[in-house]
C-alpha positions as CSV (number, residue, x, y, z in Angstrom):
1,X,-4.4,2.1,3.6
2,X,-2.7,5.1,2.3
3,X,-4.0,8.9,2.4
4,X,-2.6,11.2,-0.5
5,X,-3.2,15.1,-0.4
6,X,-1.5,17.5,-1.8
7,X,0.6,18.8,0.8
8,X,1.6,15.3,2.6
9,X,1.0,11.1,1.9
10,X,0.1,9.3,5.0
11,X,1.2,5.6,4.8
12,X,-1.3,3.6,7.6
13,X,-1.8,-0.2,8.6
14,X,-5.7,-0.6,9.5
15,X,-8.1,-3.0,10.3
16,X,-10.5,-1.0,8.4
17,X,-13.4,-1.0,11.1
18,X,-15.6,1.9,10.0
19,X,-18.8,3.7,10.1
20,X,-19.4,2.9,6.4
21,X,-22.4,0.6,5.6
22,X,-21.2,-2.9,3.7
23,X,-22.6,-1.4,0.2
24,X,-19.9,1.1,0.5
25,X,-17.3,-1.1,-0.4
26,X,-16.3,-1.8,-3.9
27,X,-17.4,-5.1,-5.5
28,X,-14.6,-7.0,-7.3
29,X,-16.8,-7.8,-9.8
30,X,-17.7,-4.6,-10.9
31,X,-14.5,-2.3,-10.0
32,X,-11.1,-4.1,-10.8
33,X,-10.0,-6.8,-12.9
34,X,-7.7,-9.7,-13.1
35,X,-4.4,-8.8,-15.1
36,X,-2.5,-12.0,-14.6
37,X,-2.6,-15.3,-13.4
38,X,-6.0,-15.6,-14.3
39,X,-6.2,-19.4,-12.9
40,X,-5.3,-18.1,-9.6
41,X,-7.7,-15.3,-9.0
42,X,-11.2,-16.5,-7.4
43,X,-13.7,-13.7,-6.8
44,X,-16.4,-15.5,-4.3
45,X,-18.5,-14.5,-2.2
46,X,-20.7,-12.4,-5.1
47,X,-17.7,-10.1,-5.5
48,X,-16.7,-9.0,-1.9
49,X,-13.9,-11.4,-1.6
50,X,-11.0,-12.1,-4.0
51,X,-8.5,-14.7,-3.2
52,X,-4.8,-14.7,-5.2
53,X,-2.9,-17.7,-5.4
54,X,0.8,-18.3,-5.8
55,X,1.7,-21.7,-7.3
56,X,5.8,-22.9,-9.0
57,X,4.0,-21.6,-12.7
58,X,2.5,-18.3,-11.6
59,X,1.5,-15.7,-9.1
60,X,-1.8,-13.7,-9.8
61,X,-2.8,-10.4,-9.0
62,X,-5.8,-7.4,-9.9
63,X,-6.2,-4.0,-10.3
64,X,-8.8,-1.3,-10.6
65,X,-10.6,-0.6,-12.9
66,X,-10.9,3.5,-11.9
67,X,-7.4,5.7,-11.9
68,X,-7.3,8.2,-8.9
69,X,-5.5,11.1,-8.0
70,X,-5.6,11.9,-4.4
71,X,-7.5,10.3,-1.7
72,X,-7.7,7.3,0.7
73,X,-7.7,4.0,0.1
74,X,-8.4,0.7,2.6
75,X,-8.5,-3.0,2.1
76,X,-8.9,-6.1,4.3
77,X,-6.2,-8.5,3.6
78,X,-5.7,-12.0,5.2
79,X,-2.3,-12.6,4.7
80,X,-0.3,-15.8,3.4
81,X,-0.7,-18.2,6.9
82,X,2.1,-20.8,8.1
83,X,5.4,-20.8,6.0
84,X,5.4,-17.9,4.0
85,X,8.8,-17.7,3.1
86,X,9.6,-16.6,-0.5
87,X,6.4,-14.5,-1.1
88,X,5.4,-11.3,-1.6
89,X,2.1,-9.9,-1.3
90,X,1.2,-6.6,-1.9
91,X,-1.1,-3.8,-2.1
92,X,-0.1,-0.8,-3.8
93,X,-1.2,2.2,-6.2
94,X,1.3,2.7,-9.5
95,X,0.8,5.2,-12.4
96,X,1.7,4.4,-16.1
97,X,3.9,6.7,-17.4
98,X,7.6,5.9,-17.8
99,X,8.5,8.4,-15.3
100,X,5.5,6.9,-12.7
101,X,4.8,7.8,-9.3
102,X,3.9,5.0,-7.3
103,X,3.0,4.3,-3.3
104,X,4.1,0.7,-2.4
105,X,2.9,-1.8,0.2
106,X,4.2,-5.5,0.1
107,X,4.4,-8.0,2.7
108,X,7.7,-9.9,2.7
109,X,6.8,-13.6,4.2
110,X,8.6,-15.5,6.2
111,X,9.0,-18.9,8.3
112,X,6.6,-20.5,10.3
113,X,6.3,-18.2,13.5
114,X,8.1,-15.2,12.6
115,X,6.6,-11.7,12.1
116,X,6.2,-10.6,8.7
117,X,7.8,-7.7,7.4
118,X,6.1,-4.7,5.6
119,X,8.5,-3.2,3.1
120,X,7.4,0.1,1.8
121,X,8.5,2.4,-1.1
122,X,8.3,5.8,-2.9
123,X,8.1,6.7,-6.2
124,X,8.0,10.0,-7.8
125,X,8.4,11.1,-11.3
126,X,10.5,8.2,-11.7
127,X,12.6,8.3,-8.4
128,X,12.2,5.6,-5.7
129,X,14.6,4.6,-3.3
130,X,13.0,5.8,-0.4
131,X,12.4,2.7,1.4
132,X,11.3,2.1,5.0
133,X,10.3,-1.4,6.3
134,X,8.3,-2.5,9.6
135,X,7.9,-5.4,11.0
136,X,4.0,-5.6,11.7
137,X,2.2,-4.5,15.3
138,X,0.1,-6.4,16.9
139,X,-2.6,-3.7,16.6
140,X,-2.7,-1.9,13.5
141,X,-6.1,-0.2,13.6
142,X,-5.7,3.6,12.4
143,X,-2.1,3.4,12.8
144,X,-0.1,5.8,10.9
145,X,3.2,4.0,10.1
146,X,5.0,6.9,7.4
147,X,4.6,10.5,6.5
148,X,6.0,12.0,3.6
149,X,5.6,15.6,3.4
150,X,5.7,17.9,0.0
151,X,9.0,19.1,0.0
152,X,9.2,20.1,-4.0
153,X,10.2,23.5,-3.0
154,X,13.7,22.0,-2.4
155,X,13.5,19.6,-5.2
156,X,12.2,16.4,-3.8
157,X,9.2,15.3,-6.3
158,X,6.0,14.4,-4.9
159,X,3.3,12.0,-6.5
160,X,0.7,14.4,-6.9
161,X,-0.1,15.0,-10.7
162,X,-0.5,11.2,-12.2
163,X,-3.5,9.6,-11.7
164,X,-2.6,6.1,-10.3
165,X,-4.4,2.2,-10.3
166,X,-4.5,0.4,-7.2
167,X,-3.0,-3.3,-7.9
168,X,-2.9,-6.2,-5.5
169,X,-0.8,-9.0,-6.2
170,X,1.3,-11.9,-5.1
171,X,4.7,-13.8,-6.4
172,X,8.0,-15.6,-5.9
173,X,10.5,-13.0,-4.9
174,X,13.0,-15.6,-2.8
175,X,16.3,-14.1,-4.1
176,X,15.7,-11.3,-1.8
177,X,12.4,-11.6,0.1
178,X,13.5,-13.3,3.1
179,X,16.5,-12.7,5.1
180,X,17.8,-11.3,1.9
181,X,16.9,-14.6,-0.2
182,X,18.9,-16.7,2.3
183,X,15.4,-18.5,2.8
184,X,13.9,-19.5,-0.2
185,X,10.1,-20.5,-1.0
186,X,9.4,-24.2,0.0
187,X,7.2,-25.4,-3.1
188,X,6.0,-28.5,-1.2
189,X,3.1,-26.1,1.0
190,X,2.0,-24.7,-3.0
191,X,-0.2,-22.7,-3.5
192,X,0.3,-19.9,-1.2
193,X,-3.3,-17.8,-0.7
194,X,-3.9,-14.4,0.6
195,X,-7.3,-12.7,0.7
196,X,-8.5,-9.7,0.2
197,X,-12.1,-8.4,1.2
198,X,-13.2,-4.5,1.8
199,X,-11.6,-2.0,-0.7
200,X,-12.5,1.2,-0.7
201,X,-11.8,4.0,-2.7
202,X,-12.8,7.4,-1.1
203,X,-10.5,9.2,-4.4
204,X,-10.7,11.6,-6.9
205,X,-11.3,9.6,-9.7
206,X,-9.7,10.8,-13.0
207,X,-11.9,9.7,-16.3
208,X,-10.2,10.3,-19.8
209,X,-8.2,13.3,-18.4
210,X,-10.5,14.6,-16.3
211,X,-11.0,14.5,-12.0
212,X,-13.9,13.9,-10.2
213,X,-14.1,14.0,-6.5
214,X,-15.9,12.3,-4.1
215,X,-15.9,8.3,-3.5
216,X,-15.6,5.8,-6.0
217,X,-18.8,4.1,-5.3
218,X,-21.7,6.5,-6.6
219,X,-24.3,4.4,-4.4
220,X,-22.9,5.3,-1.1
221,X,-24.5,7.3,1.8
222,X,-21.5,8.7,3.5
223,X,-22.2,12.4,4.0
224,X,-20.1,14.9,1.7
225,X,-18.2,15.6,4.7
226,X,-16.7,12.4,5.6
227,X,-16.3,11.8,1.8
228,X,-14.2,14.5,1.7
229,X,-11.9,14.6,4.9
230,X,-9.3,12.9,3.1
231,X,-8.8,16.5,0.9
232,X,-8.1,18.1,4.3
233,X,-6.5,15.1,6.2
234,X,-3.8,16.1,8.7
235,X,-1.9,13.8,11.9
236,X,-3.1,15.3,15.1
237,X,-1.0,15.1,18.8
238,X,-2.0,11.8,19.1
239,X,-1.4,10.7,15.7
240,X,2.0,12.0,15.8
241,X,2.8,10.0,19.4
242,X,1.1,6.8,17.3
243,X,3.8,7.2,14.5
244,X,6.6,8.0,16.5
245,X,5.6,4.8,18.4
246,X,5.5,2.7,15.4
247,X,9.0,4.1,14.0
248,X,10.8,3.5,17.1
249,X,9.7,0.0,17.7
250,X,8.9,-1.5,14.7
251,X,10.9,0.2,12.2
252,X,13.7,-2.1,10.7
253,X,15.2,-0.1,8.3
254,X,15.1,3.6,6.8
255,X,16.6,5.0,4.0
256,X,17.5,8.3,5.7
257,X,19.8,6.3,8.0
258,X,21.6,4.4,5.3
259,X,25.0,6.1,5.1
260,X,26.3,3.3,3.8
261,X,24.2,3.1,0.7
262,X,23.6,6.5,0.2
263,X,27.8,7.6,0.6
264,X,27.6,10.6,-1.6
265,X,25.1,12.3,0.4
266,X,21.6,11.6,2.4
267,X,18.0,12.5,0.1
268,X,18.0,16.2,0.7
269,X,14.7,15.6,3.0
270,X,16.4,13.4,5.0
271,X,18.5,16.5,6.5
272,X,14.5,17.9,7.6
273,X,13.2,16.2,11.2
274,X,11.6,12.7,10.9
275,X,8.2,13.8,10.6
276,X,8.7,17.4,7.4
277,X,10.4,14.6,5.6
């Protein structure tokens, strides 16, 4: 769901429909691990579904068990269904240091009927605050939904030298999650399930310090071009139009617009055109 080189990070929504053979995808046995709310983590399905619940005791969530560098990264989620109000689910990559970099995905629910919203966010070398949310299209396949070009050169840091784990999870975050916490989670419909089926990891993968490139299952038979694409990854014309689609319909809020917030002075990329920020 996200593309990271080192030049620009491509935030996408997909439905994942690809060329890649089923024993491309990473099994959840083998490749991530539970790291909380163990109770409400099934992996079924002999490892190519895991469901997280979200009960009034706990959420749940998992991680990989690889650390990656650059590359792209897709997973098949299902969503909390009905009254989601209250919860979060996410999907997102995070680094460990104390000064992390990290690329952010989570799904703010909401009532019966209404569109979820996808809240995304930034972090480099410590610094976030770059947030941009969407309220969700009806087709998401190979959409492009954010760009966020390298601009280091006038000192805007970039997540490009910590390797990162890819974390899904899902908790109570009704003080703010819906409407600005105005609608909080109804513990009645307990517990709240979303599902999560197809991860793959086409990544450099770093291992005790190192990098290797290539994709994170060994096994595969994807050809060494396709496996690497991602290195050289770029939006063409009709990318572009895609993403300028998305941003001026869906787009709910943007950081670079928020005058209010940011009252001393915009991010210095946000003085750049949408799309070299």
């Amino acid at each position: 769901m996200s593309s990271l080189s080192a030049s620009v990070l491509l935030l996408g929504l997909m439905s994942m429909t690809s060329l890649m053979a089923a024993s491309a995808y990473n099994n959840f046995n083998q490749d991530v691990e539970i790291f909380f709310g163990k109770s409400l983590a099934k992996i079924l399905d002999g490892g190519n579904m895991i469901k997280l619940s979200l009960d009034n005791c706990s959420g749940s969530g998992f991680r990989s068990k690889s650390k990656y560098l650059f590359g792209k990264f897709e997973m098949h989620i299902k969503l909390v269904p009905g009254n989601s109000a209250g919860t979060v689910t996410t999907f997102y990559l995070s680094s460990h240091e104390r000064r992390h970099d990290e690329i952010d995905f989570e799904f703010l629910g909401n009532l019966t009927g209404q569109p979820y919203l996808l809240h995304t966010n930034i972090f480099a070398k410590g610094q976030g605050g770059r947030e941009q949310q969407f309220y969700l299209c009806v087709m998401v396949d190979d959409i492009p939904i954010r760009l966020f070009n390298n601009n280091e050169a006038i000192g805007v840091p970039f997540p490009n030298s910590q390797a990162m784990t890819v974390y899904s999870t899902i908790w109570n975050a009704d003080e703010w999650a819906t409407e600005g916490g105005r609608v909080k989670t109804n513990w009645t419909e307990a517990p709240f399930t979303a599902s999560y089926r197809r991860f793959y990891a086409n990544a450099c993968i770093d291992s005790s310090g190192s990098s290797s490139y290539g994709a994170s299952k060994s096994t595969n038979s994807l050809t060494s071009s396709t496996t690497q694409a991602w290195q050289t990854e770029d939006l063409d014309i009709e990318a572009l139009e895609k993403l300028r689609w998305v941003q001026n319909h869906f787009m709910v809020y943007d950081y670079c617009t928020d005058l209010k917030r940011f009252s001393q002075g915009l991010p210095p990329e946000c003085k750049r055109p949408r799309f070299l920020q």
